[in-house]
C-alpha positions as CSV (number, residue, x, y, z in Angstrom):
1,X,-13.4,-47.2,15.5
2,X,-16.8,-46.1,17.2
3,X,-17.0,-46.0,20.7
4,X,-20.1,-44.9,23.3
5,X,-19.3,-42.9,25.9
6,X,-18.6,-45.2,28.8
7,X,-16.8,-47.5,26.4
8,X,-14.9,-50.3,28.6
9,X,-11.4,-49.6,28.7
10,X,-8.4,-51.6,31.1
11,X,-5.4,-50.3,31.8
12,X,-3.2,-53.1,30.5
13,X,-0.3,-53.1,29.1
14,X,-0.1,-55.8,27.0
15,X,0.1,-57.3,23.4
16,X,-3.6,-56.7,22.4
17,X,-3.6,-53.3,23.3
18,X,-0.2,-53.1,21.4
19,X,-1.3,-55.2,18.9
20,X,-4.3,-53.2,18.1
21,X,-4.4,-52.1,14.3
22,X,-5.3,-48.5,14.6
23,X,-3.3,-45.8,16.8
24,X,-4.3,-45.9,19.8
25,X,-3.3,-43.0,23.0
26,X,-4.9,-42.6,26.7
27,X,-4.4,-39.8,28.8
28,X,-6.4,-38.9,32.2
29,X,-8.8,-36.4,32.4
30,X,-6.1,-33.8,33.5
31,X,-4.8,-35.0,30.2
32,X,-1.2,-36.4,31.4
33,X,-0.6,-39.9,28.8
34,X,-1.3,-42.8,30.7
35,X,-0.1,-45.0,27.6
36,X,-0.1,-45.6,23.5
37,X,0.8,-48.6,21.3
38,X,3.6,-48.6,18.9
39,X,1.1,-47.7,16.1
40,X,0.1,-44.4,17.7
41,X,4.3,-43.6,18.5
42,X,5.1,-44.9,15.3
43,X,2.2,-43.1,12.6
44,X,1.4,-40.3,14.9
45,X,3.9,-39.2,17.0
46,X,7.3,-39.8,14.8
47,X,9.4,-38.5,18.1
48,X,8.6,-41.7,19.9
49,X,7.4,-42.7,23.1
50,X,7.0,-40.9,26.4
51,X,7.0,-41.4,30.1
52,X,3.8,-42.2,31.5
53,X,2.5,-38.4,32.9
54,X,4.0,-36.6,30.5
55,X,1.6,-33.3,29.5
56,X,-0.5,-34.6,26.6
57,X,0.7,-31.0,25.0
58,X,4.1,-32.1,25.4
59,X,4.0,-35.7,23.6
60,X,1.5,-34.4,21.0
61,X,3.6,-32.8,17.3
62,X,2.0,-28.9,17.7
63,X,-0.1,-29.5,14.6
64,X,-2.1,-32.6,16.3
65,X,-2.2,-30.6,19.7
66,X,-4.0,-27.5,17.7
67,X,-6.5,-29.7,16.3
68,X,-7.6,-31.0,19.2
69,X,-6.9,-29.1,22.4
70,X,-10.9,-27.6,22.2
71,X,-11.7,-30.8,20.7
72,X,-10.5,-32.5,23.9
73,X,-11.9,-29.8,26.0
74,X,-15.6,-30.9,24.8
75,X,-15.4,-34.0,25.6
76,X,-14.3,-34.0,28.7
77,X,-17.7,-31.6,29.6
78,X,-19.6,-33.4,27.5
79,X,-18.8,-36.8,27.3
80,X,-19.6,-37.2,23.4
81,X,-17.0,-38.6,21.0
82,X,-15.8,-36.0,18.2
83,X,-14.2,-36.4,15.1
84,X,-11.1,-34.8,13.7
85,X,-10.7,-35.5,9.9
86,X,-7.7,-34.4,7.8
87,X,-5.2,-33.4,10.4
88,X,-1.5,-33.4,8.6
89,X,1.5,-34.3,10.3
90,X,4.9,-32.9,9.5
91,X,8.2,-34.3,10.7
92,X,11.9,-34.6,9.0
93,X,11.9,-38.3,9.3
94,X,8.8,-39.6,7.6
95,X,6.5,-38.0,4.7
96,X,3.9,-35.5,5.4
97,X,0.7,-37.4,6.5
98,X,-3.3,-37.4,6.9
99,X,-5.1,-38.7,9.8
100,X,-8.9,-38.8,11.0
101,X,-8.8,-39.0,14.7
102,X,-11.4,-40.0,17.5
103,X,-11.5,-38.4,20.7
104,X,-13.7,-40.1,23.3
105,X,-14.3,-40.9,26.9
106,X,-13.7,-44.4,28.1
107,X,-13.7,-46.1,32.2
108,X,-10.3,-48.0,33.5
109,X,-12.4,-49.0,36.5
110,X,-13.4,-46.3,39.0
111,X,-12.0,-43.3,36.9
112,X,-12.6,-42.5,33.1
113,X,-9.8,-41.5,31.0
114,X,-9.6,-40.0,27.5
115,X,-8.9,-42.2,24.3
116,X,-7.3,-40.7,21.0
117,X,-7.4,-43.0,18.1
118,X,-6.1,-42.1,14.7
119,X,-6.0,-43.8,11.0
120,X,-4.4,-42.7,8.3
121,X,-6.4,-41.2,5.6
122,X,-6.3,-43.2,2.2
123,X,-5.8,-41.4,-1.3
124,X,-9.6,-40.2,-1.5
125,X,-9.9,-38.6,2.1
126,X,-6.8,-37.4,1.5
127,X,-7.6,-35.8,-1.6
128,X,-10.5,-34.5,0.3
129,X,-8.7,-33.2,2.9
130,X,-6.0,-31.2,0.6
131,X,-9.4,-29.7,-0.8
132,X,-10.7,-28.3,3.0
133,X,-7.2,-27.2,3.5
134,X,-7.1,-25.3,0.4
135,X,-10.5,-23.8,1.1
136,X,-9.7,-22.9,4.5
137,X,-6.2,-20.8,3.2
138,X,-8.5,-18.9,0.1
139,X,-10.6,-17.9,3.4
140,X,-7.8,-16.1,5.1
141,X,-6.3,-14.9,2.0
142,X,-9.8,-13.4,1.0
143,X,-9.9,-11.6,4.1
144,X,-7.2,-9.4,3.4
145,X,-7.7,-6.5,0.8
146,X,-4.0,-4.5,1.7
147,X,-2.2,-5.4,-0.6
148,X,1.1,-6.1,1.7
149,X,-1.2,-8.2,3.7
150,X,-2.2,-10.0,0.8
151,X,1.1,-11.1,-0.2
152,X,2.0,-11.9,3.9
153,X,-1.3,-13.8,3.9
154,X,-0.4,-15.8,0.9
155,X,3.3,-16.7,1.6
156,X,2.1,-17.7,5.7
157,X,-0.3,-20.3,3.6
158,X,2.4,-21.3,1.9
159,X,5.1,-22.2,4.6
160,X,2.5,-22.0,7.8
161,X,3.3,-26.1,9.3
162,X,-0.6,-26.3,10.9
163,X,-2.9,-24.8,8.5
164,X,-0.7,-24.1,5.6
165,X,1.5,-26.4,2.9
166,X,4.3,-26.5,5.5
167,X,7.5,-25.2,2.7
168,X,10.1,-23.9,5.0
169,X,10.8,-20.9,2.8
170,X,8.7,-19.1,0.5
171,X,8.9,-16.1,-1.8
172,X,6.5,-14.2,-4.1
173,X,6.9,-12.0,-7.4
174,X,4.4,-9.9,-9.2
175,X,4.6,-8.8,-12.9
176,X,5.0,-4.9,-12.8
177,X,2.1,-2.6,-14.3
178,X,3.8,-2.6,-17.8
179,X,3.8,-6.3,-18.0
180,X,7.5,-5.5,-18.6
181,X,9.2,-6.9,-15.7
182,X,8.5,-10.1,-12.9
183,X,9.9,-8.0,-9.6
184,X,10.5,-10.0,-6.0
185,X,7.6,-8.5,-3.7
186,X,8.0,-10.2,-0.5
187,X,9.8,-13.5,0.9
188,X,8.7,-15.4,4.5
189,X,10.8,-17.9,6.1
190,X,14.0,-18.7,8.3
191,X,17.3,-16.9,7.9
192,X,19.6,-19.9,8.7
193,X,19.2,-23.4,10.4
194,X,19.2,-21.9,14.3
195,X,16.8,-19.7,13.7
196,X,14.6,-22.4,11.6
197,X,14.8,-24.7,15.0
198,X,13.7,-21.3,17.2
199,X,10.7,-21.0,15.1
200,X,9.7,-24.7,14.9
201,X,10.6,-24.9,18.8
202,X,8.0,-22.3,19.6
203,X,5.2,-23.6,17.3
204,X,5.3,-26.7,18.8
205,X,5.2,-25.5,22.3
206,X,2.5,-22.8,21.1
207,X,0.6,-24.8,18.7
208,X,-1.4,-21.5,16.1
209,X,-3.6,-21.7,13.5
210,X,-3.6,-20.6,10.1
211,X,-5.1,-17.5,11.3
212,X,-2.7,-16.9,14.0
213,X,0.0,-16.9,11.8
214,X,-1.3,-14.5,9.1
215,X,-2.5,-11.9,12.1
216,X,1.1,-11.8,12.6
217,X,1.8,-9.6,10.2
218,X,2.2,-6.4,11.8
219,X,5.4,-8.0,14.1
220,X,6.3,-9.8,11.0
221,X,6.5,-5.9,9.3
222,X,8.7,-4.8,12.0
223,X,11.7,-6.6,11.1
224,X,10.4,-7.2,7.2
225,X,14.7,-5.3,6.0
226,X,15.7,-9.1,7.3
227,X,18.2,-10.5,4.8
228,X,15.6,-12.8,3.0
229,X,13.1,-10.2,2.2
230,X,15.8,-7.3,0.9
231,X,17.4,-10.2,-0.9
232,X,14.1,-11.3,-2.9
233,X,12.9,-6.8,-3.2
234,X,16.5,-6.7,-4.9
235,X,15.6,-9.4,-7.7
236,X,14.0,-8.2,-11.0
237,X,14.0,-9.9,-14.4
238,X,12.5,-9.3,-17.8
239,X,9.5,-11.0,-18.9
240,X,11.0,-10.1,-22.7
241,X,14.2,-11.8,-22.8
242,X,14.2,-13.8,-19.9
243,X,12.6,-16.9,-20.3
244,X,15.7,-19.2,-19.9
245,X,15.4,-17.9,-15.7
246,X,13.1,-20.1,-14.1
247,X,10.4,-17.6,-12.4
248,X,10.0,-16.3,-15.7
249,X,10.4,-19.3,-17.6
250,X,7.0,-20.5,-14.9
251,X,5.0,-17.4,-15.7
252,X,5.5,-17.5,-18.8
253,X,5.1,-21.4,-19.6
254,X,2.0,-21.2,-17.1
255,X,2.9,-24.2,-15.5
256,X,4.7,-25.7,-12.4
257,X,8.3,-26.2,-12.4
258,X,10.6,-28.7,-10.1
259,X,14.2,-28.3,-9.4
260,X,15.5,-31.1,-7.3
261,X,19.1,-30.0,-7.9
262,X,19.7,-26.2,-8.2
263,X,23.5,-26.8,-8.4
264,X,23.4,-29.3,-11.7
265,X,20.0,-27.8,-13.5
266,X,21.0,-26.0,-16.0
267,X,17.6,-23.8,-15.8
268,X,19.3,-22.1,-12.9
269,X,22.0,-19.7,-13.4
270,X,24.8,-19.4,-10.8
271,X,23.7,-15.9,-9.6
272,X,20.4,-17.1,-8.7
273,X,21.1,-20.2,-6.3
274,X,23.6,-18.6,-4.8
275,X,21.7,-15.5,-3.9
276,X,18.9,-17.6,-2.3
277,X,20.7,-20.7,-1.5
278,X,18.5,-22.7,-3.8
279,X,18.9,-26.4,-3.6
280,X,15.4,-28.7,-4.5
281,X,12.8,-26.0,-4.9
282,X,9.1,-25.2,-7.2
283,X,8.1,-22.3,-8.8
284,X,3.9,-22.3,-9.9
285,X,2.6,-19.7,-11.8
286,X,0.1,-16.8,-10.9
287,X,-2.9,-16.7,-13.3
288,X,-5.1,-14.8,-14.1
289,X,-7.3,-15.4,-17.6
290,X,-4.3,-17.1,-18.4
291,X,-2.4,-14.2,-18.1
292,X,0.9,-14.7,-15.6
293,X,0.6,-11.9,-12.7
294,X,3.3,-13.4,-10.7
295,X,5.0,-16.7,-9.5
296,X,5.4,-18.8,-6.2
297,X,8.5,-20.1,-5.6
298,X,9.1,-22.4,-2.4
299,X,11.9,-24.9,-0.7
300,X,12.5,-27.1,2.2
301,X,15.9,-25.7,2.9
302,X,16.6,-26.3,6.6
303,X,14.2,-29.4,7.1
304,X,15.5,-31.1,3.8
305,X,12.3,-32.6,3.5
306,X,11.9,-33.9,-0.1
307,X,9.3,-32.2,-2.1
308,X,6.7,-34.5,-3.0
309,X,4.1,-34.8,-6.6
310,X,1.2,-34.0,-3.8
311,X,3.6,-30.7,-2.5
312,X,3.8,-29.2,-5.6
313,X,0.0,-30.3,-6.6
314,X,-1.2,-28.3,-3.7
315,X,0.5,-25.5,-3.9
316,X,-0.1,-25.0,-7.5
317,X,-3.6,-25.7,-6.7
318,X,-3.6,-22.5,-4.0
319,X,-1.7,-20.6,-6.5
320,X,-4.8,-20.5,-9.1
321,X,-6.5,-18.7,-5.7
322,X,-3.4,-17.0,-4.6
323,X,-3.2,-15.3,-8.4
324,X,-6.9,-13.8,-8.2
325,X,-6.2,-12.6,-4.9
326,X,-2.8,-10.7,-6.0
327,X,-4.7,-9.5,-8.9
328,X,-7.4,-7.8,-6.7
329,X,-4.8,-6.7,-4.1
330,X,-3.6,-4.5,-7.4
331,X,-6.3,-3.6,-8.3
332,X,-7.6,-2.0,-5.1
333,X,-3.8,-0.3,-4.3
334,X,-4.3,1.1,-8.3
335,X,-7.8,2.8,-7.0
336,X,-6.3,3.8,-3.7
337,X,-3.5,5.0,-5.4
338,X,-5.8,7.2,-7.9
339,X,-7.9,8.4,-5.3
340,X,-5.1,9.7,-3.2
341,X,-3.6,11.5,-6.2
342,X,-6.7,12.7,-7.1
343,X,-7.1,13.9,-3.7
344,X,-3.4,15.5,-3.8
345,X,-4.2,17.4,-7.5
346,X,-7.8,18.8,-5.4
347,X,-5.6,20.6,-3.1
348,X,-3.2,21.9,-5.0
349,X,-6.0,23.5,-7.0
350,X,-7.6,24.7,-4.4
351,X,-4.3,26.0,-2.6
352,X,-3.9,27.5,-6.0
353,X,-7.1,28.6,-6.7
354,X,-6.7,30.7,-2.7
355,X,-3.4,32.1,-3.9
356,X,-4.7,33.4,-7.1
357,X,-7.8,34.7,-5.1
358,X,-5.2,36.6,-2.5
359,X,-3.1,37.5,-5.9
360,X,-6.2,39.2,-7.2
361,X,-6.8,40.9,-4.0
362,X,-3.7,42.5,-3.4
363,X,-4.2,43.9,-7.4
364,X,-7.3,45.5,-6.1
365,X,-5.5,46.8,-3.2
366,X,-3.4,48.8,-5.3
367,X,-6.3,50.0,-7.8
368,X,-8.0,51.6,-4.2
369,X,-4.8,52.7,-3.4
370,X,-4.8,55.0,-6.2
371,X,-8.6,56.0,-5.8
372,X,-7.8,56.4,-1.5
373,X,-4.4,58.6,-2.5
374,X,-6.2,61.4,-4.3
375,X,-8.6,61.6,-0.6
376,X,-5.0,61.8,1.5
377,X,-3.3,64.1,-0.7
378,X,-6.1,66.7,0.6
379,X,-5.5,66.7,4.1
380,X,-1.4,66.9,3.1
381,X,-1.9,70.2,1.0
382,X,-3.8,71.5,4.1
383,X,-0.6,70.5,6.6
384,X,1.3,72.0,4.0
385,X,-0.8,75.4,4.8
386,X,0.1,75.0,8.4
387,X,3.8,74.7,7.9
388,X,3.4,78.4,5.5
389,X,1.3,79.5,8.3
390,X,4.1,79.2,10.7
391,X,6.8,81.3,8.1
392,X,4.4,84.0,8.5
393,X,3.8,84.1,12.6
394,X,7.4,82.2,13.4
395,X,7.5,84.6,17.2
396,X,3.9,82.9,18.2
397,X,5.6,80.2,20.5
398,X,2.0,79.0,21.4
399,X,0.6,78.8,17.7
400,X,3.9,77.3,16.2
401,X,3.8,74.6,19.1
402,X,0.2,73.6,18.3
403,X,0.7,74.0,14.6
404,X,4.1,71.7,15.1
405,X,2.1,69.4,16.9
406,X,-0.5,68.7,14.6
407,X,1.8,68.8,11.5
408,X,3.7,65.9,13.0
409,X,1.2,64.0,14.1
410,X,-1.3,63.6,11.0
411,X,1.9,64.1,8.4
412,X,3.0,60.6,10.3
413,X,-0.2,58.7,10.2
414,X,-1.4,60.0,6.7
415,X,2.1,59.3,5.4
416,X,1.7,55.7,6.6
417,X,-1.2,54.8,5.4
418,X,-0.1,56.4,2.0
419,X,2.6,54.4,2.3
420,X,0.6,50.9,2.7
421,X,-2.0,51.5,0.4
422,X,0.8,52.9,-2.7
423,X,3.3,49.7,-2.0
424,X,1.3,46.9,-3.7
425,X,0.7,49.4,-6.9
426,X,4.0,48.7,-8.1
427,X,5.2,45.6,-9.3
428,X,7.7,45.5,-6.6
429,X,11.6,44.6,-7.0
430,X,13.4,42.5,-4.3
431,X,16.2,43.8,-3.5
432,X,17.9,40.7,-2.8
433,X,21.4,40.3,-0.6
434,X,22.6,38.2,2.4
435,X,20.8,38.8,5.6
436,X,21.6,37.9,9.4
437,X,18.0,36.7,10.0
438,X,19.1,37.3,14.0
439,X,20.5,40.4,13.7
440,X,17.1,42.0,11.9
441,X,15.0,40.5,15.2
442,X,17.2,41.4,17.5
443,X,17.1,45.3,15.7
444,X,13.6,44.5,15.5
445,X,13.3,43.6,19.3
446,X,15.3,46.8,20.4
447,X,12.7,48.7,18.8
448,X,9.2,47.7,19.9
449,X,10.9,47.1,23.5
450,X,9.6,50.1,24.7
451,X,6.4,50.1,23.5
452,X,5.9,46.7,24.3
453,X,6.8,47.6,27.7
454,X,4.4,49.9,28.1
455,X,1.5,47.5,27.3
456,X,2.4,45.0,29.7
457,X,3.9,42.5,27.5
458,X,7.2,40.7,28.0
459,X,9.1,40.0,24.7
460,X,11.3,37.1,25.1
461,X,13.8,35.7,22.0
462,X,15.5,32.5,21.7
463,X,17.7,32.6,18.2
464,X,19.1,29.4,17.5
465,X,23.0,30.1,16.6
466,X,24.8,28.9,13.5
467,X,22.5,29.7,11.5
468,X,22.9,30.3,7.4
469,X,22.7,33.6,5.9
470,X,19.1,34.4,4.4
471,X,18.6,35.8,0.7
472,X,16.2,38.5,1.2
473,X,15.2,42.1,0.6
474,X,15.8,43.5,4.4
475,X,13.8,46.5,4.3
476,X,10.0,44.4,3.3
477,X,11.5,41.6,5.2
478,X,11.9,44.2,8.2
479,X,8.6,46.1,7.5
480,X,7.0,42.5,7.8
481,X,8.3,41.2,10.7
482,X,7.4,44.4,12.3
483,X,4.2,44.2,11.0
484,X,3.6,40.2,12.9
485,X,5.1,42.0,16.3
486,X,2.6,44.9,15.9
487,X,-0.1,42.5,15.5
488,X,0.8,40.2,18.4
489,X,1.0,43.6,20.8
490,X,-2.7,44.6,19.4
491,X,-3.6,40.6,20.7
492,X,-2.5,41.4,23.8
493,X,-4.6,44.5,25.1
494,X,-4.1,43.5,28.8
495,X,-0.3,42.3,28.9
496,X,1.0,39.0,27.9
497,X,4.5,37.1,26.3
498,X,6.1,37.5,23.4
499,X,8.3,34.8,21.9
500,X,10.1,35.1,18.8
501,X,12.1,32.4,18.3
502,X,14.6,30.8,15.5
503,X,15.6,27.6,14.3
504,X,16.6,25.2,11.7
505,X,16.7,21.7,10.5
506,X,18.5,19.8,7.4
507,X,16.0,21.5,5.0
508,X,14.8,25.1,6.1
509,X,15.1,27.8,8.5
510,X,12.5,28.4,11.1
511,X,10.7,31.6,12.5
512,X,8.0,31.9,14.6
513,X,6.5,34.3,16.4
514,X,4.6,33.8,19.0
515,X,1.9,35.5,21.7
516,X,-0.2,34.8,24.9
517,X,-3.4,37.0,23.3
518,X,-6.9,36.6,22.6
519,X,-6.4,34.2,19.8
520,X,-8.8,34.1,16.8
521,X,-11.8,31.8,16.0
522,X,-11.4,28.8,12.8
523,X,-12.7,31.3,10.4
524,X,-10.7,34.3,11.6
525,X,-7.5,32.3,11.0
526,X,-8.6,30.7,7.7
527,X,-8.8,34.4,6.6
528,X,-6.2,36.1,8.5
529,X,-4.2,36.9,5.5
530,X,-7.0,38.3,3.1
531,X,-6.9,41.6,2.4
532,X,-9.0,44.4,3.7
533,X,-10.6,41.2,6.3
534,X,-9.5,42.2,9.9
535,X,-10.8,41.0,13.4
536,X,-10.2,44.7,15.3
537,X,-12.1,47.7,15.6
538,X,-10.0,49.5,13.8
539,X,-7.4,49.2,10.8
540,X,-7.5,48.3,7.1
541,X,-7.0,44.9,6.7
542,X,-4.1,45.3,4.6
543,X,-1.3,45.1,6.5
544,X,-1.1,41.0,6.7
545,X,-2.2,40.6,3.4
546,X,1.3,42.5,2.2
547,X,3.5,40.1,4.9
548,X,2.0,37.2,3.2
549,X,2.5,38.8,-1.0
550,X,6.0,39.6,0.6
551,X,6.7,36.3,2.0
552,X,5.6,35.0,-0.7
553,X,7.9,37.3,-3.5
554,X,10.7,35.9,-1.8
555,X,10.1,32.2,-1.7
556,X,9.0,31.2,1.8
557,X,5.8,29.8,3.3
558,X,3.9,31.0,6.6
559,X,0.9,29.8,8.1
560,X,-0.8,30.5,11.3
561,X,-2.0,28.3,14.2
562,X,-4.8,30.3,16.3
563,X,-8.1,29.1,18.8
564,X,-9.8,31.6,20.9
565,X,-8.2,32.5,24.1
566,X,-4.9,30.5,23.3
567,X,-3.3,32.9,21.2
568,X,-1.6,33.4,18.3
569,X,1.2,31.4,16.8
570,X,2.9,32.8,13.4
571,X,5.1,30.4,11.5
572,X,7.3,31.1,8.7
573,X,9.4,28.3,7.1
574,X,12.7,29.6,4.7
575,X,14.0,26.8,2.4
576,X,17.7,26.2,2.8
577,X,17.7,26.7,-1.2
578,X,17.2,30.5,-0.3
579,X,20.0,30.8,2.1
580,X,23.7,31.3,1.9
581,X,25.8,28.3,3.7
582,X,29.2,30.0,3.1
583,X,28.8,33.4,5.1
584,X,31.6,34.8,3.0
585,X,29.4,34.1,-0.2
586,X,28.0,37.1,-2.0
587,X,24.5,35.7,-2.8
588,X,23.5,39.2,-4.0
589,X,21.3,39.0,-7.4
């Protein structure tokens, strides 16, 4: 029925308006129902009639109210009628059904008021309008390329009342990589009748659209271990030898299949039904070149709304769409997945490849050791002509003093540098035994206390108790810890903290040593543990490179976490593999 804006309109309640053979509504312009014939409570609204003033969002089903709250809007500004073709209306007491509605403005006297009009849409339009809704759910499922998305996106189109098919429950299963097994992916729907009535409630008071319901996912997600979706990720079944169970018997078979009584079908085993509560349902095949990738299954199991020939035409008919879509959503999670272990394998080679580099390096510290012993070994044979000197003069207090003094001083830093450059030479033995990783920083604390005390720096420890005996070679393990202190002390050359602190969680023991000093720029830090590299004036360079080939003997991993002028944080993380959880255990090699 075409009307022009203006349209005459009385408010009358009588027979013709009654009478009238399409659905007819009025509401004001605050839209608040004035009135509507029995065809209009009757087609439209199956709830029935409502008291002049009620909220037009209030008497409308939520579907009809989505389609044409902006519709409404328009005309109002406007003034020009709009049509609304192929809206479908869902209730539990009548069949689903199409209807075209007219929205226009029309004068009851002095004031104009709104008019809704609505027919029913006969087997072509309504074919036609099964066609823009499937269109309109392959756009939202095409959006998507994750594939979790992809399978929320497909199972909302499925059960999604405004927008979608309108199943109360649906769930989806894929055909595994191997083609060997059809495995339950994802399930969306109620839980139980109350919460079936919460959801419906809410739509209807919130009317959403198709793509409202699929942006949903991420809350959807959040509660995703519900008992419908662990049910349905707990189903898998053979595509070899089981062909008499119904999803495989539809993937395989590559056609739709009806059950309208779960209980007496002998198609479905006992198992099954009971594990979904399966009463009438449909399961339609996922294509692909002919080729099953998956099935959609679907029921009406709180509305008890019969499945209709048109139900399970339309959904097969999205299924053909939903297939390709599942089979791209693979495709792009098999590329992701390839890229990121592609990604993976690059840095374990090039972790690898640094490791071997530092390997090689501290081979070629021992070859210069060899070469830089015969240069020390000199100045030793000359201390060792001081010390003869002294048998010969031993009454020259003065001379013995000075000769004392200078014996002990370079014998002690030759020694030590002999020492350091000799160690990595040898292919070194750990001397492996159970170890009180406290008790060596608390010896090691004692020690540099009053050195560190002259600098200026404050050494604080905070050792975590209880903690497991560590498998290790004390004497490197003590020479390296030594070595980190040292370092931190030569960070600090004006003062500063010292934290070295202890600590452990289900899977490793934790050390880290910490300072207030100078810090070290990206590249400094990226090469902190190479040998002979060193950021001060003076030193070798060695000495880090030996705490990280003896952290590394024994098992454990450090790293370092440095910027300039924020100091210096050492980390050193012992697997719980490596420790001892019975103290009294020997644990010796």
């Amino acid at each position: 029925m075409e009307h022009e804006p203006g349209w005459p309109y009385m408010h009358c309640p009588c027979p013709i308006f009654n009478y009238a053979p399409v659905a007819m509504l009025v509401a004001d312009r605050e839209l608040n129902v004035i009135e509507a014939n029995d065809e209009f409570w009757s087609n439209v609204c199956a709830c029935g009639p409502v008291a002049e003033g009620t909220p037009l969002r209030d008497a409308l089903p939520g579907e009809i109210w989505a389609g044409v709250e902006k519709a409404l809007a328009q005309v109002i500004a406007n003034e020009e009628p709009i049509e609304i073709p192929g809206l479908r209306i869902y209730s539990s007491s009548q069949p689903q059904r199409v209807v075209d509605l007219h929205v226009s403005m029309a004068e009851d006297g002095a004031r104009k008021v709104v008019m809704i009009s609505a027919s029913t849409v006969p087997d072509t339009g309504r074919r036609l309008a099964e066609l823009t809704l499937i269109n309109d759910m392959v756009r939202v499922i095409r959006q998507e390329t994750q594939l979790e998305r992809v399978f929320f996106a497909v199972l909302t189109c499925a059960t999604a009342g405004t927008g979608g098919i309108g199943f109360n429950r649906a769930w989806l299963f894929v055909v595994d990589p191997s083609g060997e097994w059809l495995e339950g992916r994802m399930a969306l729907g109620p839980n139980s009748p109350e919460e079936a009535n919460e959801i419906w409630s809410r739509v209807a008071s919130e009317p959403h659209t198709l793509d409202d319901f699929t942006a949903a996912y991420d809350r959807w997600a959040e509660r995703a271990a519900e008992p419908l979706q662990h049910t349905v990720q707990s189903l898998r079944f053979s595509m070899n030898d089981g062909a008499e169970l119904l999803p495989v018997a539809a993937a395989i078979q590559g056609r739709a299949l009806r059950v309208d009584h779960a209980e007496s079908d002998p198609r479905v085993s006992h198992q099954f039904r009971e594990l979904l509560d399966l009463d009438e349902f449909v399961v339609v095949p996922l294509l692909v070149s002919n080729q099953p990738r998956g099935v959609l299954m679907a029921d009406n199991r709180f509305s008890r709304q019969p499945i209709l020939d048109a139900d399970v035409r339309l959904l097969n008919l999205f299924s053909q769409h939903a297939g390709l879509a599942v089979e791209s959503a693979l495709a792009l999670e098999e590329i992701r997945r390839g890229r990121q272990e592609l990604e993976n394998a690059y840095a374990s080679l090039q972790k690898t490849q640094g490791e071997l580099v530092r390997a090689e390096q501290i081979a070629a510290i021992g070859e210069m050791s060899a070469r830089v012993a015969h240069d020390l070994r000199n100045p030793l044979v000359t201390i060792g002509g001081w010390a003869r000197d002294l048998t010969e003069e031993p009454d020259d207090v003065e001379a013995v003093k000075h000769a004392a003094e200078i014996i002990a001083g370079e014998s002690s830093r030759l020694e030590e540098i002999l020492s350091m450059l000799l160690e990595p030479l040898a292919q070194r033995q750990l001397h492996l035994r159970p170890l009180d990783l406290n008790d060596l920083l608390v010896d090691r604390a004692m020690t540099s206390e009053s050195t560190l005390r002259e600098q200026g720096i404050q050494m604080r420890t905070h050792l975590a108790e209880g903690l497991p005996l560590v498998r290790g070679d004390i004497a490197q393990l003590r020479r390296s810890v030594q070595n980190l202190i040292d370092n931190a002390a030569d960070a600090m050359p004006e003062g500063g903290t010292l934290e070295v602190t202890t600590s452990q969680d289900p899977e490793n023991v934790w050390l880290t040593i910490e300072d207030t000093g100078v810090g070290m720029s990206k590249e400094a830090t990226e090469r902190i543990f190479d040998a002979f590299y060193t950021t001060k004036h003076y030193g070798s360079g060695i000495g880090l490179a030996v705490v990280w080939e003896t952290i590394r003997l024994h098992g454990f991993d450090i790293e370092v976490k440095s910027a300039p002028s924020e100091g210096t944080l050492f980390v050193i993380r012992i697997p719980k593999i490596y420790t001892v959880q019975d103290r009294g255990e020997d644990g010796s090699d």
